[in-house]
C-alpha positions in Angstrom: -20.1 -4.9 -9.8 -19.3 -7.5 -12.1 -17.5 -7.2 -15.7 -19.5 -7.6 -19.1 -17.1 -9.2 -21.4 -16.3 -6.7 -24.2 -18.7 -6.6 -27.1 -18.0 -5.7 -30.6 -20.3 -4.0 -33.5 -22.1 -6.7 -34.4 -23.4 -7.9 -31.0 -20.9 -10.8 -30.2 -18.6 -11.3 -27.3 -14.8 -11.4 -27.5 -15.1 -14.7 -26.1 -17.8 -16.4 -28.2 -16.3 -19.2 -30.2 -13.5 -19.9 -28.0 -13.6 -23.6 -26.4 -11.3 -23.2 -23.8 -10.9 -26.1 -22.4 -9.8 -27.5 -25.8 -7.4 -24.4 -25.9 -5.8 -25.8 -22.5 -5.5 -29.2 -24.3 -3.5 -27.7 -26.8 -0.6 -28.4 -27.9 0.9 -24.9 -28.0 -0.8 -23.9 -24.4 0.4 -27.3 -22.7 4.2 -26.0 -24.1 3.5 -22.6 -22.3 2.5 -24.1 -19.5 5.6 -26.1 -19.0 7.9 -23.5 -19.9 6.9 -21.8 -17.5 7.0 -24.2 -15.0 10.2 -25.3 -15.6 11.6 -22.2 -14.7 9.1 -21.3 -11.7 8.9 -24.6 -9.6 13.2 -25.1 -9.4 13.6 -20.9 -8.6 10.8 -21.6 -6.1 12.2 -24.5 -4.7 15.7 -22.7 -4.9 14.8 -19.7 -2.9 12.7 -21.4 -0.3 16.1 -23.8 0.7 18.2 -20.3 0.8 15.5 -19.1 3.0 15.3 -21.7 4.8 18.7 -22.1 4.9 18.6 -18.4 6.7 16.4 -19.6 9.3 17.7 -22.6 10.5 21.3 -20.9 10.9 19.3 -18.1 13.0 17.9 -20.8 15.2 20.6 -23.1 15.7 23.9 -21.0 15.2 23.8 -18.0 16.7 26.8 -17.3 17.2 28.0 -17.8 13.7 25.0 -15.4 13.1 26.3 -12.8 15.2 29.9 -13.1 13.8 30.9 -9.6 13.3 31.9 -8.2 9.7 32.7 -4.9 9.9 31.9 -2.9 12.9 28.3 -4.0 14.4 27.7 -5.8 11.4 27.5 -9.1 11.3 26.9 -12.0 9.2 23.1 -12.6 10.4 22.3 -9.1 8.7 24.2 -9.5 5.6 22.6 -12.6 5.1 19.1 -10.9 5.9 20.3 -8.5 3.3 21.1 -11.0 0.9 17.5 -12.3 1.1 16.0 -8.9 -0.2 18.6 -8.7 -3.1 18.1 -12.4 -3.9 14.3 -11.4 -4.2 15.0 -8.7 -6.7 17.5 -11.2 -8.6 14.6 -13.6 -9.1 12.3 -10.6 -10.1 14.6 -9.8 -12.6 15.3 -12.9 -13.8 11.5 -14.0 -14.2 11.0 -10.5 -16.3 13.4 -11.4 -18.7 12.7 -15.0 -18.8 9.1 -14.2 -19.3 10.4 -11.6 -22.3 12.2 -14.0 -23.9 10.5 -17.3 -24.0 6.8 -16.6 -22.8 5.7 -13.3 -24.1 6.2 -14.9 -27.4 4.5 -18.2 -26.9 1.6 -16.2 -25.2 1.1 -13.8 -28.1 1.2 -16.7 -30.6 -1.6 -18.5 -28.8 -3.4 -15.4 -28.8 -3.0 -14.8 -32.4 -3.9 -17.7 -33.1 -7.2 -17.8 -30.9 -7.9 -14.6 -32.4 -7.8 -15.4 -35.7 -9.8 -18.7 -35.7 -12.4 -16.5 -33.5 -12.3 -14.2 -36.2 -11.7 -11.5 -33.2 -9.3 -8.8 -32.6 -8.5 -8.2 -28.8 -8.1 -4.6 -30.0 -11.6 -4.4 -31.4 -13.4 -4.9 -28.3 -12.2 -2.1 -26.0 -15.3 -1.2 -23.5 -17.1 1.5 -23.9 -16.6 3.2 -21.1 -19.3 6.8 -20.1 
């Protein structure tokens, strides 16, 4: 079933009024855009080396792989490990990132587009039965 866009009292959409491909033009959205890409694309790039990295040693050292640590642990699984915790680093990392530099830039364009709409995103809240 497909989603009406919200409607407020007086008839209008939330969206009517809003050229969006100007907004994407923007000044302010093209800043967003490469804030966030500036931190994205080089983590990206970053974590798929270290996996990679992973991989390659798995194939074509094996027995530094199975180099044992402690016990029957070895290297191959604490670098396995390392993967998962390295995946919840960059989670992390993106949250806070995303706090700090592009809640704030998002709101702003929001505002912004809100108030030369002359729409509140509050104000259009579906009805729902």
């Amino acid at each position: 079933m497909a989603s009406t866009p919200p409607v407020d009292p007086n008839g209008s959409t939330a969206t009517q009024g809003i050229d969006f491909p100007a907004v994407q033009r923007s000044h302010e959205f093209q800043r967003l855009r490469s804030t966030h890409r500036s931190f994205v694309f080089p983590l990206a790039v970053a974590f798929l080396v270290w996996y990679l990295f992973y991989v390659v040693l798995a194939i074509y050292a094996p027995d530094f792989m199975s180099t044992r640590v402690v016990g029957n642990v070895n290297l191959g699984l604490i670098l396995g490990l390392l993967q998962f915790v390295t995946t919840f680093g960059i989670t992390a990392a993106y949250v806070s990132f995303a706090n700090r530099k592009l809640d704030p830039q998002a709101t702003a364009l929001r505002e912004d587009l809100e108030s030369t709409s002359g729409h509140r995103a509050d104000d259009h809240q579906e009805a729902r039965p």
